[in-house]
Structures are given as structure tokens and as C-alpha cells.
C-alpha positions as CSV (number, residue, x, y, z in Angstrom):
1,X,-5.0,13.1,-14.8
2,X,-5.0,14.3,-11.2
3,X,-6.8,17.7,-10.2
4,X,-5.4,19.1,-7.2
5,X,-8.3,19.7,-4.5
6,X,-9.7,23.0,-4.2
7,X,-12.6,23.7,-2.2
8,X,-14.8,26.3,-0.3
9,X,-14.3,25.1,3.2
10,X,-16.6,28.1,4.9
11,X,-19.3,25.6,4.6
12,X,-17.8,22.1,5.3
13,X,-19.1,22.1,8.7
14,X,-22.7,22.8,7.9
15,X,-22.6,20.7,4.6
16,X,-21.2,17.8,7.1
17,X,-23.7,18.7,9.7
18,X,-26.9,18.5,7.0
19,X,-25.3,14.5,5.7
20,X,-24.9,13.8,9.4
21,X,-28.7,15.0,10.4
22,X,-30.0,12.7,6.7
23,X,-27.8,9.8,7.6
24,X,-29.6,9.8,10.8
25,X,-33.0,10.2,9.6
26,X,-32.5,7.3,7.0
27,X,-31.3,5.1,9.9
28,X,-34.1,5.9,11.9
29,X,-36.9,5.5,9.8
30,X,-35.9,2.6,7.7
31,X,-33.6,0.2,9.8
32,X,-35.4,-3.0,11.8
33,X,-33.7,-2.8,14.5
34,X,-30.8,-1.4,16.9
35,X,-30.0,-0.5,20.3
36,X,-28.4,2.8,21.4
37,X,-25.6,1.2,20.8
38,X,-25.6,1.4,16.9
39,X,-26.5,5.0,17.0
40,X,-23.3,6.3,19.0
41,X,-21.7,7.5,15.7
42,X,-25.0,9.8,14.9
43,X,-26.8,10.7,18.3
44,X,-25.9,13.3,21.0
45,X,-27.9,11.2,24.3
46,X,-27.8,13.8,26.3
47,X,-29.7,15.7,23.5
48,X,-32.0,12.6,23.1
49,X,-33.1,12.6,26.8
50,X,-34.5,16.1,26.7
51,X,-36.3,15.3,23.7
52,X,-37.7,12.8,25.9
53,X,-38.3,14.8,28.7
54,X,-40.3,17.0,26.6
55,X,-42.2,14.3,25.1
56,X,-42.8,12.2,28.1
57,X,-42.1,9.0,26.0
58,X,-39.0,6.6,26.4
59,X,-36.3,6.6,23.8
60,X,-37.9,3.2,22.5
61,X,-40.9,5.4,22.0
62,X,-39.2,8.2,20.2
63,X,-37.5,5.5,18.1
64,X,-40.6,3.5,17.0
65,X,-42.3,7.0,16.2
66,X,-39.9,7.4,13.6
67,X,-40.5,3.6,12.0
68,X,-41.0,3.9,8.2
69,X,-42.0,7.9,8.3
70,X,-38.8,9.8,7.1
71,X,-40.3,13.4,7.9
72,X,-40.9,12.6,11.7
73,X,-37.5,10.8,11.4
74,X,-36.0,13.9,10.0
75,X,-37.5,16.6,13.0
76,X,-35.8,14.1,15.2
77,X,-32.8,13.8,13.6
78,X,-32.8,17.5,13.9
79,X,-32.9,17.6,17.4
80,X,-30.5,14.8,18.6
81,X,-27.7,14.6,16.0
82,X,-24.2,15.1,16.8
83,X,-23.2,18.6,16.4
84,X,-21.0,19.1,13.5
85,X,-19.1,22.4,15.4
86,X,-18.0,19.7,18.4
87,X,-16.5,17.7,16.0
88,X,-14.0,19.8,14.1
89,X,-11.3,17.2,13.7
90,X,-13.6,15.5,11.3
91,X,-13.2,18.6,8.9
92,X,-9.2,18.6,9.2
93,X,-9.6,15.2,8.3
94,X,-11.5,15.7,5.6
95,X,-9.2,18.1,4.1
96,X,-6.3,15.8,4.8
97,X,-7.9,13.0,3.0
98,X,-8.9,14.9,-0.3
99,X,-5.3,16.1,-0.1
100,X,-3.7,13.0,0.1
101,X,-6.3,12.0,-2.9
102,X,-4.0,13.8,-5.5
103,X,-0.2,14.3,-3.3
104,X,-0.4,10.4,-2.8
105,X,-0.5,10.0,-6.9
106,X,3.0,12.3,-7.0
107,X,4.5,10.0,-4.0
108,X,3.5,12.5,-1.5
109,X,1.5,11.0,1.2
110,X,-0.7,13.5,3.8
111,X,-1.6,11.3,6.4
112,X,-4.5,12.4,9.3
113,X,-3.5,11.4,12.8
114,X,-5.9,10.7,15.5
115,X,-5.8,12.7,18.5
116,X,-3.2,12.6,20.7
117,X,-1.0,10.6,18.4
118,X,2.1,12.6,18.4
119,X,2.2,15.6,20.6
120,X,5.3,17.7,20.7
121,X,7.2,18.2,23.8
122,X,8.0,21.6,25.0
123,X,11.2,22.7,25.4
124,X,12.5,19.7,23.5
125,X,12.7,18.1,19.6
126,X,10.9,15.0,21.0
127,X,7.5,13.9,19.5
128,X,5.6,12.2,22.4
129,X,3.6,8.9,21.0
130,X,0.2,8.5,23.0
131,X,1.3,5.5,24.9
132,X,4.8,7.7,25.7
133,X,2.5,10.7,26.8
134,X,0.1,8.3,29.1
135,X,3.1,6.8,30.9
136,X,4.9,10.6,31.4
137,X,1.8,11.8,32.4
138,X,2.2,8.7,35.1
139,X,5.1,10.0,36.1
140,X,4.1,13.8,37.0
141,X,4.4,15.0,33.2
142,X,2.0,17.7,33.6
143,X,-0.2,18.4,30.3
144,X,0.9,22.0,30.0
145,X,4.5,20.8,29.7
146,X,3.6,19.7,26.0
147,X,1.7,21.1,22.5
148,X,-1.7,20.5,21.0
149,X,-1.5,17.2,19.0
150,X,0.0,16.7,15.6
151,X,-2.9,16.9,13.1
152,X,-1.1,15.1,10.5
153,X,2.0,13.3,8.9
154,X,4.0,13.7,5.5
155,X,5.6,10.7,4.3
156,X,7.1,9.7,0.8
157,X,9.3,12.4,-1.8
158,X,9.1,14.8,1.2
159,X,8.6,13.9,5.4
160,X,6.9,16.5,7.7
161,X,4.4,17.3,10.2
162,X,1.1,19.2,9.9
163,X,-0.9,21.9,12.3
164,X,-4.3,21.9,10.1
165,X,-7.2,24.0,11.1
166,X,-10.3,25.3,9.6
167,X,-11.5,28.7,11.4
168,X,-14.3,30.9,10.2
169,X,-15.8,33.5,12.4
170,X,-14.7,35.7,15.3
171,X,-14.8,34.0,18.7
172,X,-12.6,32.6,21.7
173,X,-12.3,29.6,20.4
174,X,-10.9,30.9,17.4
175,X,-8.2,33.3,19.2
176,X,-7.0,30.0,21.0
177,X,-6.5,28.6,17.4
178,X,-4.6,31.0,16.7
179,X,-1.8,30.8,19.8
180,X,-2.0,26.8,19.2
181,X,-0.6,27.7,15.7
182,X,1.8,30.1,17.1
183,X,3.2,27.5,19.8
184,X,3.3,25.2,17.3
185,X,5.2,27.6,15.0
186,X,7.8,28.4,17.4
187,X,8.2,24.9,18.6
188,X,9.2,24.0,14.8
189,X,11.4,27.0,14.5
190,X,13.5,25.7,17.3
191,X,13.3,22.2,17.4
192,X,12.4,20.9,13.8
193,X,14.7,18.9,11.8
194,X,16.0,20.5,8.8
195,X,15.2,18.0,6.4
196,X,11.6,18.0,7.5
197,X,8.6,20.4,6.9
198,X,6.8,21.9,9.2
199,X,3.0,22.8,8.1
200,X,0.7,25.2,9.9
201,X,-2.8,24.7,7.4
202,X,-5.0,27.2,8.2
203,X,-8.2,27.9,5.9
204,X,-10.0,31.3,7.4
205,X,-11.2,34.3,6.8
206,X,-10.0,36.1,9.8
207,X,-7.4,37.5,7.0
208,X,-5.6,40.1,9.6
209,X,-4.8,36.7,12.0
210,X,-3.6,34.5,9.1
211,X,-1.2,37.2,7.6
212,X,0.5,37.6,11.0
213,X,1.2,33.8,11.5
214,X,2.4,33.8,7.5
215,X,4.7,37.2,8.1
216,X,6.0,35.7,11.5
217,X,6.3,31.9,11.1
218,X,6.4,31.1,7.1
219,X,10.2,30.6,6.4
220,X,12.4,27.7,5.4
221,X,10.9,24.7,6.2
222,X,8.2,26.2,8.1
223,X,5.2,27.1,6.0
224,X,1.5,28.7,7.1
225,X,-0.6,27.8,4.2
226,X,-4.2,27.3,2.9
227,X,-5.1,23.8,1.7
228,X,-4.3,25.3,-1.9
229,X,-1.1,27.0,-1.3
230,X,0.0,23.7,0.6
231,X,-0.5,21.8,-2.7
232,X,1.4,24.4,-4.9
233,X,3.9,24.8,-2.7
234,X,5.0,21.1,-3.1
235,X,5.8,22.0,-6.6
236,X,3.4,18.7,-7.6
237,X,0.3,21.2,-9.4
């Protein structure tokens, strides 16, 4: 049996952010060898090279300091890993994936796009591929003449695009959220095809902010939802 996902996303980035900072540590301290190269996925350099600074060693130093001791490993770890809060994409993805986990067993798929996949045009229905946005852009398409990305794709018993965003505090980043969401809802409300969906996902607390997308935007086959209501609202719970 299935079990729709239900989660406390306040947290994702921090929880993600701990696994990144032990995945890290566990590399350093316990793997033979590797260049710079094989840490690119865990390791802010810029971050690294003030460690160094500080230290007055090379990063070959810093790195063989860590050999087979997991706690020194760790306090480096803690200083040079890739920030969790630059990489929120990672956290939509998440979501999108655990979604898909139980939509994909009812025929639904929820499909994460990489950035800059498909970005909406303004003023037009058209869905820009990258390669279609890199040879506008070419031609004088200027990059305020189009959305934000799509964040993801619905494919199977029902077809769709998806605005998904996690957003917890108070902040300018988070207002900008916000008007993305909005752009992207009135975009849909114009230009969407009626036998499509049109998803703004928002999980947040900022409850005032969310409840004036949902009053303004969440109609036919546009929807503002949480990652729950999404779920129920495909009638597959």
C-alpha cells in the first residue's frame, strides 16, 4: 500500500545541510585519495581558501590533517561545506521526488526539471526549452522578457506544470518568491491550456503571503497548494 508523503519541511534545509557537512567528513577522513576535483559536489573553495589562510597550510595540508581522524574531519567539514540555503533547488527536488514516490504508483508522474529547462515566455503560451532560450537570448531576447524556470513537469492520468517552493522566514528573498509565484500565476491564468494544470507549491509559514496567492490565483486549473494539498487534490489519497 502506498502512503502519500507528508512531511515537516521547516527543517529540510538544515536536516540536508547536517547529511551534507557528515558526508563530507566521512569522505575526508576515510577516503585514500582525491583531488579537488572529487570534492566539487561537497566543498565551497572559496570557503576552503580562507580556512587556509587562517591556517597557513595548503589545502593538501588541510586534507591530510583530516586522514583517518573523523572529529578534525568533522570541524572542517563544518567550515567548508556547501551551504544548504544556496542550494534551494535541491529541497524542491526533494519534495518532487518523494511526491512522485506515491503519484507515479496511481499513474501520475511529478517530474523535477533542472534549471532553466522550460521557462515561460511573457506575453505568450510558449514554453522556452534551454537550447530555445540560449539561441533567443542570441538574438537580443532579453532575460526580463521571460519567467523564472519551470520547477517541474506532470505527466501520465493528468499533464501540468509546477512553480514549487519552500519558504520559511521573513526576508527579501522570500518577498521575491512570492512575486515569482504571482508572475507565474498570471502567466497560467492567461496563457495555460485548459486541459493542463497549473501548480504553484508553496510550503511556508508566512501564512498571510500564502493565503493571498491561494484567494487570488487558486481556480480552475490553477492551484496554490502545499505538498499535501497537491496530493489530495489529485483525488489519488
Amino acid at each position: 500500500m502506498s502512503i502519500m508523503f507528508q512531511s515537516d519541511l521547516s527543517n529540510v534545509r538544515e536536516l540536508r545541510q547536517d547529511m551534507t557537512n557528515k558526508n563530507l567528513a566521512e569522505f575526508l577522513a576515510h577516503t585514500e585519495s582525491f583531488t579537488d576535483k572529487d570534492l566539487k559536489k561537497f566543498v565551497n573553495f572559496k570557503a576552503l581558501d580562507r580556512l587556509c589562510n587562517r591556517l597557513g597550510e595548503t589545502r593538501d595540508e588541510v586534507y591530510q590533517s583530516c586522514k583517518g581522524n573523523y572529529r578534525d574531519a568533522m570541524m572542517v567539514a563544518n567550515n567548508i561545506a556547501i551551504l544548504s540555503s544556496r542550494q534551494g533547488s535541491k529541497d524542491e527536488h526533494h519534495v518532487l521526488n518523494e511526491i512522485n514516490k506515491f503519484t507515479s504508483q496511481k499513474g501520475i508522474n511529478v517530474e523535477p526539471l533542472n534549471n532553466q529547462d522550460l521557462r515561460p515566455l511573457i506575453d505568450s503560451p510558449k514554453l522556452l526549452t534551454k537550447e530555445e532560450y540560449k539561441l533567443l537570448q542570441e538574438n537580443g531576447l532579453g532575460k526580463y522578457e521571460c519567467l523564472k524556470s519551470i520547477d517541474g513537469k506532470i505527466s501520465g492520468k493528468v499533464h501540468g506544470y509546477i512553480f514549487a517552493k519552500i519558504v520559511f522566514g521573513e526576508g527579501g528573498h522570500q518577498d521575491n518568491v512570492f512575486h515569482e509565484a504571482a508572475s507565474f500565476g498570471n502567466w497560467a491564468q492567461q496563457y495555460g491550456e485548459s486541459d493542463k494544470i497549473y501548480v504553484i507549491l508553496i510550503d511556508t509559514d508566512l501564512d498571510k503571503k500564502y493565503n493571498e496567492l491561494k484567494q487570488r490565483f487558486d481556480n480552475g486549473n490553477v492551484w496554490v497548494v502545499n505538498h499535501v494539498e497537491f496530493q489530495q487534490r489529485l483525488s489519488i489519497n
